[in-house]
N, C-alpha and C positions, 0 to 999 in steps of 0.2 A: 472710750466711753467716758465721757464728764460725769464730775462728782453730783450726786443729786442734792438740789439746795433746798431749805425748810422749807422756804415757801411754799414749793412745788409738791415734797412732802405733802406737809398739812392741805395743799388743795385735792390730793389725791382723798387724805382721809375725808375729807367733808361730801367728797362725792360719793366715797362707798357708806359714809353715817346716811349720807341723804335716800342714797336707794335702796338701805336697808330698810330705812324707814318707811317708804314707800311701797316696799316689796318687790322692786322692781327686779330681784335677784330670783332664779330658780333653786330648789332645794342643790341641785350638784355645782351651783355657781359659789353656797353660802359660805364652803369650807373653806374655800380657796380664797373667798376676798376675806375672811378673817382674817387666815394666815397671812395676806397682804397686809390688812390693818395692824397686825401684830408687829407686823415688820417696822411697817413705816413707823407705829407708835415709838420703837424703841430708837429709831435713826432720830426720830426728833429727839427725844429723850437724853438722849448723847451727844448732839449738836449742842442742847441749850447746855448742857454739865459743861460740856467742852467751854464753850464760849464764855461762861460765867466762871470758870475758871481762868481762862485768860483774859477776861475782866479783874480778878483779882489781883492776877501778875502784875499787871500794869501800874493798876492802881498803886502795890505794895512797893513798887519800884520807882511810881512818881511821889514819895511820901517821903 
């Protein structure tokens, strides 16, 4: 299984924002795409820390 990458991420979350908004979720679907959402929020979360961290490296290295 391949790493999952932000973009696809964040495309995931825009779809469960959009059919929550919509309603397009039944009440025993809602908990579950939370818990998805939570997930994915935090995977983004830690990709951007990650990478803006090793943006500093770099930087602190080319200086």
């Amino acid at each position: 299984m391949s790493e999952q990458k932000y973009e696809e991420a964040l495309a995931q979350l825009e779809t469960i924002a959009r059919k929550m908004e919509s309603n397009e979720y039944n009440i025993d679907e809602i908990a579950a795409q939370l818990k998805t959402a939570q997930r994915l929020i935090k995977f983004c979360k830690d990709k951007l820390t990650k990478t803006e961290e090793e943006l500093s490296k770099i930087k602190a290295e080319g200086e």
